[in-house]
N, C-alpha and C positions, 0 to 999 in steps of 0.2 A: 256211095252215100251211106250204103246201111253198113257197111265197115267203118266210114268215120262214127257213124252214131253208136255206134259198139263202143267204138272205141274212146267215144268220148264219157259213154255211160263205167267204163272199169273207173276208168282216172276219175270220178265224183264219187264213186264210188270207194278207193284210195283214200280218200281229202277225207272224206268223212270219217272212212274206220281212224283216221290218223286223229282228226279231230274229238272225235270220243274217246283214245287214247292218251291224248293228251289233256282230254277234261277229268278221266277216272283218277292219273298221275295229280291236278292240281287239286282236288278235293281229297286224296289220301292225304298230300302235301298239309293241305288247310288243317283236314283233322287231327293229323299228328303233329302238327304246330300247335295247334288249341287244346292238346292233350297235355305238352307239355308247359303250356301256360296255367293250365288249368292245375298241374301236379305241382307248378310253382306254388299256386295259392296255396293248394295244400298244407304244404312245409312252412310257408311262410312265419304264421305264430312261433314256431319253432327257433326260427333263425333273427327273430326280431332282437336287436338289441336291448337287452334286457336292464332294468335298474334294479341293483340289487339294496337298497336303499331299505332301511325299515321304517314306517311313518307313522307315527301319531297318529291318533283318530283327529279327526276337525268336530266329531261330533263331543258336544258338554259332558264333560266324566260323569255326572249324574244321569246320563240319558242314556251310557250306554248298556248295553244288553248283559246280562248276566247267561252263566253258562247254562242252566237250563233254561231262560228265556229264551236265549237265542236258539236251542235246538225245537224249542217247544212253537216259534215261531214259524220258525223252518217246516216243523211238519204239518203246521194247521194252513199253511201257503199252500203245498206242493207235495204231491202224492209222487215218493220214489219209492213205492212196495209192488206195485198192480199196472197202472195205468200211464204212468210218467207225464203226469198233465197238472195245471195249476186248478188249484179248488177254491183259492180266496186272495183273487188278485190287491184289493186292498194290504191285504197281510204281508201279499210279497213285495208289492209295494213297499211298505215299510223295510221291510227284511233289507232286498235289494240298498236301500239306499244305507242301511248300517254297513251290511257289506264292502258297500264301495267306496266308504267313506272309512274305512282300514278299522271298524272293530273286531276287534280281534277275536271274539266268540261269534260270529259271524262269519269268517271269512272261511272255517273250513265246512261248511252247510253250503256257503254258495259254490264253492268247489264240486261238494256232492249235486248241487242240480245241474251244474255244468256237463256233468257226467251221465246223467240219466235222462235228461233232457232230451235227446233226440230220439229215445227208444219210446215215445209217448202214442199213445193208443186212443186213437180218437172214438173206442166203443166205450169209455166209460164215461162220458157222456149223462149215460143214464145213471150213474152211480156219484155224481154231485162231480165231477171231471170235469170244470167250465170250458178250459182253451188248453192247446200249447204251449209251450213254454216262448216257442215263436211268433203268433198270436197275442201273448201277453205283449212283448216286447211291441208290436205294432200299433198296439191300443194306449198303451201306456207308459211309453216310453216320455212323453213328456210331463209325465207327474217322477220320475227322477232327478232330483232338485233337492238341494240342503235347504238349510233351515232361511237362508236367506233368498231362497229363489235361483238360485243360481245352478245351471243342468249340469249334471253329474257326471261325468266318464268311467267308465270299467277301467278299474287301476291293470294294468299291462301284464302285474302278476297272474292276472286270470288267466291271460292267451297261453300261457306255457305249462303242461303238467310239471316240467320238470321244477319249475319253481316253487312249486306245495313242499317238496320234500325241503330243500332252502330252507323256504319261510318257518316249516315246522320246526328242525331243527333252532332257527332264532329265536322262534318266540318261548320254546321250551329255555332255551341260556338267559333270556329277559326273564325265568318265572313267571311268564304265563301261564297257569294251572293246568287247563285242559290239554294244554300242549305237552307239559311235564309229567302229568301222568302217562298219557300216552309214550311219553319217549324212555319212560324209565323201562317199559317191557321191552325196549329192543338191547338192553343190556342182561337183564335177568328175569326171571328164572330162562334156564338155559336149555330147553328141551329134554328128549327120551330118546333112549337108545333101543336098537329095535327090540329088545324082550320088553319098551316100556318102559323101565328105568329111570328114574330122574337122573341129568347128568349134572354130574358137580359143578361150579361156578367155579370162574375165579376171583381172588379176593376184588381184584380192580375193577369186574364186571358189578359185583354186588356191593359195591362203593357206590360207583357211578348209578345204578339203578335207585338204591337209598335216597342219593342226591338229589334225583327230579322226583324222587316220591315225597320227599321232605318239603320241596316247592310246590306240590298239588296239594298237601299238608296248610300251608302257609295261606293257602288260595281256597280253602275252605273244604275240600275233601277231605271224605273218612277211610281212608285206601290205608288205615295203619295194618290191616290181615297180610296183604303183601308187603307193606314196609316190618315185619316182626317176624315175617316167615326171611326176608333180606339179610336181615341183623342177625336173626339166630340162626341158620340154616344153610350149612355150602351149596345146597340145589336149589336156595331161595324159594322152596317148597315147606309146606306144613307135612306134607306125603312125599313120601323116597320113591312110589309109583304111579302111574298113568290111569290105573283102577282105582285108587285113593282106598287100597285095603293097608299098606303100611304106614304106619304113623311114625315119623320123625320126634326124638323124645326131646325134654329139654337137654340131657344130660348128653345129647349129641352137637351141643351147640357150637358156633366154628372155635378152633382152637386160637386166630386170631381177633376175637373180639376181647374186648376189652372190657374192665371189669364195669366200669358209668356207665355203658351200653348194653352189657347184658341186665344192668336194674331200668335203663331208661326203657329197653324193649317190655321190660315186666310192666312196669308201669302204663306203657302202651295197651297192653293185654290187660290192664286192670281197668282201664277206659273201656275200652272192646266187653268186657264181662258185664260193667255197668250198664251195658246196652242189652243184655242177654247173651253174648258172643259163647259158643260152646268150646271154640278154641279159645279164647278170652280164658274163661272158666279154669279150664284144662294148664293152661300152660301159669297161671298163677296158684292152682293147686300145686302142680310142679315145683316153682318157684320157692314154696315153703316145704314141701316135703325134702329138697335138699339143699336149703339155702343157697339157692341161685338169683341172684338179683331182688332176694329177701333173705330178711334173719331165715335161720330153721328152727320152725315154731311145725311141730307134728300136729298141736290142734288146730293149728289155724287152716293145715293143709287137711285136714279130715274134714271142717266146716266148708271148706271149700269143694271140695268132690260132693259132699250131702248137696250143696246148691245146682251141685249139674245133676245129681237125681231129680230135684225139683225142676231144673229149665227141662228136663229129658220129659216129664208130665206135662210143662205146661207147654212145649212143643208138640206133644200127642193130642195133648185138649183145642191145639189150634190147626192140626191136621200137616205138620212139620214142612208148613209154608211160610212160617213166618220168621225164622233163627235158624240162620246157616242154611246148608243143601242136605234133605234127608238123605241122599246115598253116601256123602261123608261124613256121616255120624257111628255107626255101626263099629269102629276101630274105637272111636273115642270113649262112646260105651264102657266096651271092653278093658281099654287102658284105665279108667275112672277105678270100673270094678276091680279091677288088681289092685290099684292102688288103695280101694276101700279096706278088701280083704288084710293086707300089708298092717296099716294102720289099728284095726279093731282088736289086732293080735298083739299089741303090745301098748293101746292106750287105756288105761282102768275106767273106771266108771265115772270114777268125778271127771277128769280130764275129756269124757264122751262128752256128757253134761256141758261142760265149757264150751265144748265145740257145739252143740247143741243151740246153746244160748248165741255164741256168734253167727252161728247162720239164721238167728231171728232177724240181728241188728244187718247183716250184707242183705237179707227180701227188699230192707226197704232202702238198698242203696240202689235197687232195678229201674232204673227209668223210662224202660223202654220192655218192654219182650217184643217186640217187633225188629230184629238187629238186623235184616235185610235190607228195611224200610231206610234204617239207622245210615248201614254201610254205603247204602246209593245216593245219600243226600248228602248235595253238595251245601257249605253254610253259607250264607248273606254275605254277602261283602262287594266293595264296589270295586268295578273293572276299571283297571290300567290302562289310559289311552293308547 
């Protein structure tokens, strides 16, 4: 009897190590099923069938957002510096529904929150940081709605990063502005070699760069310093280095530009100078001192260098925050003052005087001394559905 009870305690004893061996095996089983269901979802966005379709806004061309509205939007919504959290759900409210509804100075802001969104810091809080980016969506997902009332969907482009790159490239070939400038730098200027060097372009890179800067142009930006460093310049550079101690002359300008384009880039630079631009200045001093994309008029290039002594004061009197980058100035200086020197030595007295009198009449062609201010501002005009 106490041998059968032995014996009957191994064998339950069996059943069970078996049975908890086969329970550990179907919970692995479960887990690593649910793992790969779960890496499914993952990729999914990924693998979605994509519409590569470009669309119209639905929203009124009057109503859409301009290019710094929309960025200015974007940051008074949704803190992506510090916190990654919404600060003014109404605003992104708004935001979101331009977004989604295909404006196109919109669309790459909602991109960037998509992106920063999850690394949000619920300690800022105390720093005006109201919610989530996930949070928001819970609260307010049903004030996304057009104008008609009608609820909104995330257009499909959003699930995919790889589709930003797409979309950019398209909207930049439609001359969408914000998009065209940006895409003109993935052609030129063309980097540094490791002593820092600018390296040369080729003609068809700084064609194609011209091209979308001419369309950021059309679109109300003042990006002509890069579109005249393009035109004149094989490294699409004003500077031949990475220190911006060497200065690129006019008289280095590419051998295949042409004669309307080396006066159209003048004239560019003579816009730029109007603004206070020191390379403006510089390079239509140039211009007449060897009749490049102007007559050659020796006074008119001496009046023109006397006015970059005057921006050179009145950028000192405003602490050289306001016209151009103070650390690329110091070349420009320098190249002015040889070119003064140059001039003084072979213009007489009357012919000074003349030049004298001309840089009364260019003070008051100055619109601006503030050419920073100038160069960042994009102009009014209405956005393209």
């Amino acid at each position: 009897m106490h041998h059968l009870t032995k014996t009957t305690k191994s064998i339950l004893k069996k059943i069970t190590i078996a049975i908890g061996f086969c329970l550990i095996i179907g919970i692995v089983y479960f887990y690593f099923d649910n793992s790969l269901n779960l890496d499914d979802n993952l990729v999914q966005p990924e693998t979605t069938i994509m519409d590569y379709t470009i669309y119209p806004s639905t929203i009124p061309e009057n109503e859409l957002l301009r290019i710094d509205e929309a960025k200015k939007l974007y940051r008074y919504a949704f803190d992506d510096q510090v916190f990654y959290g919404v600060v003014d759900p109404d605003s992104l409210v708004k935001f979101i529904k331009h977004a989604w509804q295909w404006d196109k100075n919109a669309m790459p802001y909602y991109y960037d929150l998509l992106h920063w969104k999850d690394l949000y810091d619920g300690g800022g809080k105390e720093d005006g940081i109201m919610m989530s980016f996930d949070e928001f969506m819970r609260k307010y997902r049903d004030q996304l709605v057009d104008n008609a009332g009608n609820r909104l969907v995330e257009p499909k482009v959003f699930r995919s990063i790889k589709m930003r790159g797409y979309l950019w490239n398209k909207f930049a070939d439609l001359k969408y502005p914000y998009f065209a400038y940006r895409k003109s730098g993935h052609y030129a200027p063309c980097g540094f070699d490791e002593k820092g060097i600018a390296r040369l372009c080729k003609d068809e890179q700084l064609e194609k760069s011209i091209e979308y800067l001419n369309y950021a142009i059309e679109g109300g930006y003042h990006c002509y310093e890069g579109l005249i460093a393009r035109m004149l310049f094989q490294q699409g550079r004003h500077y031949k280095n990475q220190q911006y101690k060497q200065l690129n002359k006019l008289t280095e300008y590419r051998k295949t530009l042409k004669s309307e384009d080396l006066k159209l880039s003048i004239d560019y630079a003579q816009l730029m100078a109007e603004h206070s631009s020191i390379i403006g200045i510089l390079r239509v001093t140039e211009a007449y001192l060897y009749g490049l994309g102007r007559e050659h008029d020796i006074v008119k290039a001496y009046a023109w260098s006397l006015l970059s002594d005057y921006a050179k004061q009145k950028i000192e009197e405003q602490g050289n925050n306001l016209a151009w980058h103070a650390y690329q100035l110091p070349p420009v200086w320098e190249y002015n003052k040889q070119i003064q020197t140059r001039l003084e030595k072979v213009l007489n007295s009357a012919q000074q005087q003349a030049a004298l009198n001309y840089l009364t009449e260019l003070k008051t062609k100055i619109v601006s001394w503030n050419y920073n201010r100038w160069r960042d501002q994009i102009d009014d005009f209405h956005p393209k559905p």
